[in-house]
C-alpha positions in Angstrom: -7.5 -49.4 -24.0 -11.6 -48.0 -24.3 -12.3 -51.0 -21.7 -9.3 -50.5 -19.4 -10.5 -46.6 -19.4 -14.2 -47.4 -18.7 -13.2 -49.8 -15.9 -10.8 -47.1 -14.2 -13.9 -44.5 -14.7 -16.1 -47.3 -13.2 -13.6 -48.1 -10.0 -13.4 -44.0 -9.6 -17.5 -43.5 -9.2 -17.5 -46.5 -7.1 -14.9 -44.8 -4.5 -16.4 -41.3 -5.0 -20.3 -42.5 -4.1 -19.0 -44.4 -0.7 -17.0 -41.3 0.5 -18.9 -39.9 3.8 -17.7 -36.0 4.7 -15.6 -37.6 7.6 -13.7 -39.6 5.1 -13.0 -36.7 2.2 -11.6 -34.5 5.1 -9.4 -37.2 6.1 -8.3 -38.2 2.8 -7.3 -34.6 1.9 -5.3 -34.1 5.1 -3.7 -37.6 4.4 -3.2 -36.2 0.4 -1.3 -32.8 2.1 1.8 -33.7 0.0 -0.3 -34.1 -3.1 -2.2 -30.6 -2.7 2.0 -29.1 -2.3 3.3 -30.5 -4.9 0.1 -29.6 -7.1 0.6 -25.9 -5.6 4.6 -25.7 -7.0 3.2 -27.1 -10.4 0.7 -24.1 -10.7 3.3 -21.9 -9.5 6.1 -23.1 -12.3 3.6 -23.5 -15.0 2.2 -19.4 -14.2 5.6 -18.4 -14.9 6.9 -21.1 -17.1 9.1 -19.6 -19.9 9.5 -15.9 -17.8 12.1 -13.7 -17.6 11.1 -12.3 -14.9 9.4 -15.1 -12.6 8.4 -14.5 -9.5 8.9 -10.8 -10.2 5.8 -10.0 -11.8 3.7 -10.9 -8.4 5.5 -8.2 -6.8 5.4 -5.8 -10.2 1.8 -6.5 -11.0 0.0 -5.3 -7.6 2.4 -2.5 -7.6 1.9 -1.2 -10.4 -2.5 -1.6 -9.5 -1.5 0.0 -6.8 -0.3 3.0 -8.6 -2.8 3.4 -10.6 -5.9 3.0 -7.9 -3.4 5.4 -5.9 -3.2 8.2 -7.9 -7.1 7.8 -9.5 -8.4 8.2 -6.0 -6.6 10.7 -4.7 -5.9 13.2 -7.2 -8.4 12.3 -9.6 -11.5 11.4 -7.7 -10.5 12.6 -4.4 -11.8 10.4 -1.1 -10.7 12.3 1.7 -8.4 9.8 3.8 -5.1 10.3 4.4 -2.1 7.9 3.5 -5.1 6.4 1.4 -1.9 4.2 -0.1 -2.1 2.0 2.7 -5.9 2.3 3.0 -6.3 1.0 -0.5 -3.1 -1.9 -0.2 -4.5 -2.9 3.4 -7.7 -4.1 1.5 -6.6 -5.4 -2.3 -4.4 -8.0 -0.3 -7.1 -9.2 1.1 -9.5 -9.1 -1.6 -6.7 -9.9 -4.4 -6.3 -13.7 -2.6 -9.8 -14.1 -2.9 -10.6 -13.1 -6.2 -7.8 -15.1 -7.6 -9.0 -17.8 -5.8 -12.2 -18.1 -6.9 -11.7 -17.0 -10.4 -9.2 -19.6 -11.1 -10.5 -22.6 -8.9 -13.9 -22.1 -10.9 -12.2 -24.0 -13.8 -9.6 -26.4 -11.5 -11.8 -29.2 -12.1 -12.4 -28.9 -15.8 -8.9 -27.5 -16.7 -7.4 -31.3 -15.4 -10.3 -33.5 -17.0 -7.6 -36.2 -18.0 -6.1 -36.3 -14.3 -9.7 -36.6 -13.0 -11.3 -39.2 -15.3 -8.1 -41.9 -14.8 -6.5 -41.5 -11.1 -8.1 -41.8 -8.0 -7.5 -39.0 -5.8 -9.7 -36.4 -3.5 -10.6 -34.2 -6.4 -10.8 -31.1 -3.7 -6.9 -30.7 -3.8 -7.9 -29.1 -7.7 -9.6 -25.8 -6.0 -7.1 -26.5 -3.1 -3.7 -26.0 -5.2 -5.5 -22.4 -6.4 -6.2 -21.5 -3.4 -2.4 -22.6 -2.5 -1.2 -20.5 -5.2 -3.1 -17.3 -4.4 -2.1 -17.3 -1.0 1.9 -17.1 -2.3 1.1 -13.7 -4.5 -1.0 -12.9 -0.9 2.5 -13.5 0.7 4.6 -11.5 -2.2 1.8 -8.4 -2.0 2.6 -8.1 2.2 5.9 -7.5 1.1 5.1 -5.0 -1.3 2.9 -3.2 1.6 5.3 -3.6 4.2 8.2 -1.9 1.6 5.6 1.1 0.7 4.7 1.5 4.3 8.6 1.1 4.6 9.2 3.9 1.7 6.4 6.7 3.1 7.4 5.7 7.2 4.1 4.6 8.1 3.6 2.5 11.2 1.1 0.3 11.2 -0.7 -0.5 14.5 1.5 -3.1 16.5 -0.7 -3.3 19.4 -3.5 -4.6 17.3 -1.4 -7.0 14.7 -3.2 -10.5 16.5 -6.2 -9.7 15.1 -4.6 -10.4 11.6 -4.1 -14.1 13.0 -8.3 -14.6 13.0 -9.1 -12.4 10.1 -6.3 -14.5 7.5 -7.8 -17.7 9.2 -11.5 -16.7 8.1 -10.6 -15.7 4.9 -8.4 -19.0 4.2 -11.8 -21.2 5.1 -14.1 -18.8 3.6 -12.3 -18.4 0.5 -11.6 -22.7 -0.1 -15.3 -23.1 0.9 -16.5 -20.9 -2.5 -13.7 -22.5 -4.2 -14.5 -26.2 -4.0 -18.2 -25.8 -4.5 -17.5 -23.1 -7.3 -15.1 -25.4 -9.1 -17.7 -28.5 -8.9 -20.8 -26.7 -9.8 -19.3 -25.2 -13.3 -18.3 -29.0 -14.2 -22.3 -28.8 -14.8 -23.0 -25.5 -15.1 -19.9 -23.8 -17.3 -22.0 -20.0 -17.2 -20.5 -20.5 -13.3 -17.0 -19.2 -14.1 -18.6 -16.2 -15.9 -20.8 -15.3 -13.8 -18.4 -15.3 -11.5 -16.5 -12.5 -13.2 -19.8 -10.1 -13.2 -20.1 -11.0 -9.5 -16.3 -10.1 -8.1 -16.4 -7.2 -10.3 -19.2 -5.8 -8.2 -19.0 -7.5 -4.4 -15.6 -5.6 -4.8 -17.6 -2.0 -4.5 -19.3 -3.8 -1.7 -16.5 -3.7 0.5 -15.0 -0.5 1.9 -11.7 -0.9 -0.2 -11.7 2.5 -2.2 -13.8 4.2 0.4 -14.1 4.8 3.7 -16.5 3.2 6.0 -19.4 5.3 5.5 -18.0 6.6 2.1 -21.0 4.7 0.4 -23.9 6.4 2.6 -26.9 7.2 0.7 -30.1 9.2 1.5 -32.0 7.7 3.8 -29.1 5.6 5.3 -27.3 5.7 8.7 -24.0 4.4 9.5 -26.1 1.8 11.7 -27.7 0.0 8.2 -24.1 0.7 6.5 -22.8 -1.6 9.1 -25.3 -4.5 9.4 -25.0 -4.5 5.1 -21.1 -4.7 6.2 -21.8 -8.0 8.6 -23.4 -9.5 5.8 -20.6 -9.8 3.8 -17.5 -12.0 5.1 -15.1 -10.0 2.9 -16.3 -7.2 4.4 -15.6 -8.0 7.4 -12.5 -9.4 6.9 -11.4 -6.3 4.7 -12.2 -3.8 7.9 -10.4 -5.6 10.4 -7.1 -6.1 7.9 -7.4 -2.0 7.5 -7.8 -1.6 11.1 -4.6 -3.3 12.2 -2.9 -1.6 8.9 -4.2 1.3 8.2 -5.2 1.9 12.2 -7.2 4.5 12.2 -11.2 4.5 12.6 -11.6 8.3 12.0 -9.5 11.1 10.6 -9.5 14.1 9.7 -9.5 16.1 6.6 -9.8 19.7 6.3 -11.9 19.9 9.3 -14.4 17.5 8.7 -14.5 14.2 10.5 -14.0 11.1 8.2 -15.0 7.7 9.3 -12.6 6.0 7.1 -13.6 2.5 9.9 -15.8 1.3 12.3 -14.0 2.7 15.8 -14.8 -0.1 18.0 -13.1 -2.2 20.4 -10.5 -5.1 19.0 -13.1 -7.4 21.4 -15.6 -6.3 18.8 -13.6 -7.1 15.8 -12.9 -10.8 17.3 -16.5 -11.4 17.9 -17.4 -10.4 14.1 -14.6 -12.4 13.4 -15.6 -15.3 15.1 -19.2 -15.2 13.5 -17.7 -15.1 10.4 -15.1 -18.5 11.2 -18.4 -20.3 12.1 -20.7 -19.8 9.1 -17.1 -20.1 6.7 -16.9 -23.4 8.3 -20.7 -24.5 7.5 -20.1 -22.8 4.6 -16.8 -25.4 3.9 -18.9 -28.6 5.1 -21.5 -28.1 2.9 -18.8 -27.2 0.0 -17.7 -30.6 0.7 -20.6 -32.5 0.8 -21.6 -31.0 -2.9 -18.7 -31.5 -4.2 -18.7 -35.1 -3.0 -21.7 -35.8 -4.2 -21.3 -34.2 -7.5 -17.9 -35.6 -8.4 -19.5 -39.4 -9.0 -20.8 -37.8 -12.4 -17.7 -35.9 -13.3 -16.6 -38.2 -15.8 -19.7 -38.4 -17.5 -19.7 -34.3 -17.9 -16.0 -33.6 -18.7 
């Protein structure tokens, strides 16, 4: 059995070392069923022996909802009207990315056994938590589309293409992190923590609680609020979700002006958009490439 084992391990390296980043794509897109049915088994194992189910991804962002609801608006008061749909409009966004990453950070390590004796584009690990974050993303629309329902708030329809781009971006942007998260802590097992310390505060970084220049500072304009926004792909992605759902770029509130988002064109938002689709995608490539490369020692480290 030690010999059959070592000889599987052995076969697996070889295959791993000759892959080329042309040939991992391929072999993922030609392992599509694999990465579904790995998707459904994260999705019946999460709620394995529950009541409930599927219920709890509906209950769960409601009842965060609630709660950031009522602390910013009667508690710690921000100014922006229907703030509900401000604050939901965001946490979807951000909730499928956080999930993501915090979960795929172990995919690799949390399967050791499947790794080390099957042969199979290792990728589809971070994949499948990717997979299963976007089905909460899915369940926590409908929990915004039934508030929004609930407090008749229309979102704005003329704008609601732009959420085509902006999911795309975040998809890419998000599996990119992912695979090279979920590779580097096979090596470096601090990565899954540190990854906790990190979400916790890029979340204050995007205008999710507060309104666009709700974080100005002395000394700051609106200008160097914005290009600190570009930086950040969640950012962006976060703004443009809160434009077509929220819809409003300023309001006001007992007089005063609030610039709860940028207020330019939807041209603008597709061009920030686009930036941010071509450096996910570098981002993704070289994701790959890592991953590919450090995969030939997983055995060795699990």
């Amino acid at each position: 059995m030690v010999v059959r084992t070592s000889s599987t391990r052995d076969q697996i390296r070889v295959v791993s070392a000759k892959k080329g980043l042309k040939a991992t794509v391929a072999e993922i897109y030609s392992r599509r069923e694999l990465l579904v049915f790995m998707v459904k088994k994260e999705l019946s194992t999460k709620y394995r022996n529950s009541t409930m189910g599927f219920a709890w991804s509906m209950l769960n962002p409601a009842f965060m909802l609630a709660v950031w609801y009522f602390v910013f608006s009667y508690v710690m008061r921000n100014g922006i009207p229907d703030f509900v749909v401000y604050l939901m409009g965001g946490l979807v966004a951000w909730n499928f990315f956080a999930v993501s990453l915090q979960s795929a950070s172990s995919a690799v390590i949390e399967n050791a056994g499947l790794v080390n004796k099957v042969s199979f584009p290792r990728e589809i690990l971070a994949l499948a938590k990717v997979g299963q974050a976007m089905v909460f993303f899915v369940l926590q629309l409908i929990v915004l589309a039934l508030t929004m329902l609930i407090i008749q708030f229309t979102p704005n329809f003329s704008q609601l293409y732009l959420l085509v781009p902006a999911m795309i971006d975040m998809i890419v942007f998000t599996s990119a992190l992912c695979i090279l998260a979920s590779a580097l802590n096979v090596f470096y097992r601090d990565i899954q923590h540190f990854l906790e310390v990190l979400l916790f505060g890029w979340f204050f970084g995007a205008p999710i609680v507060y309104s666009f220049t709700g974080n100005l500072v002395s000394g700051l304009s609106r200008y160097h609020v914005l290009i600190f926004y570009l930086s950040d792909p969640m950012a962006v992605i976060v703004m443009t979700f809160d434009r077509v759902l929220y819809g409003k770029a300023n309001v006001i509130n007992n007089g005063t002006v609030v610039h709860v988002l940028p207020n330019y064109s939807t041209d603008w938002f597709l061009a920030v958009l686009g930036a941010v689709f071509l450096g996910s995608m570098l981002l993704l490539l070289i994701a790959l490439k890592v991953f590919s490369k450090l995969e030939v020692n997983f055995a060795e480290e699990l």
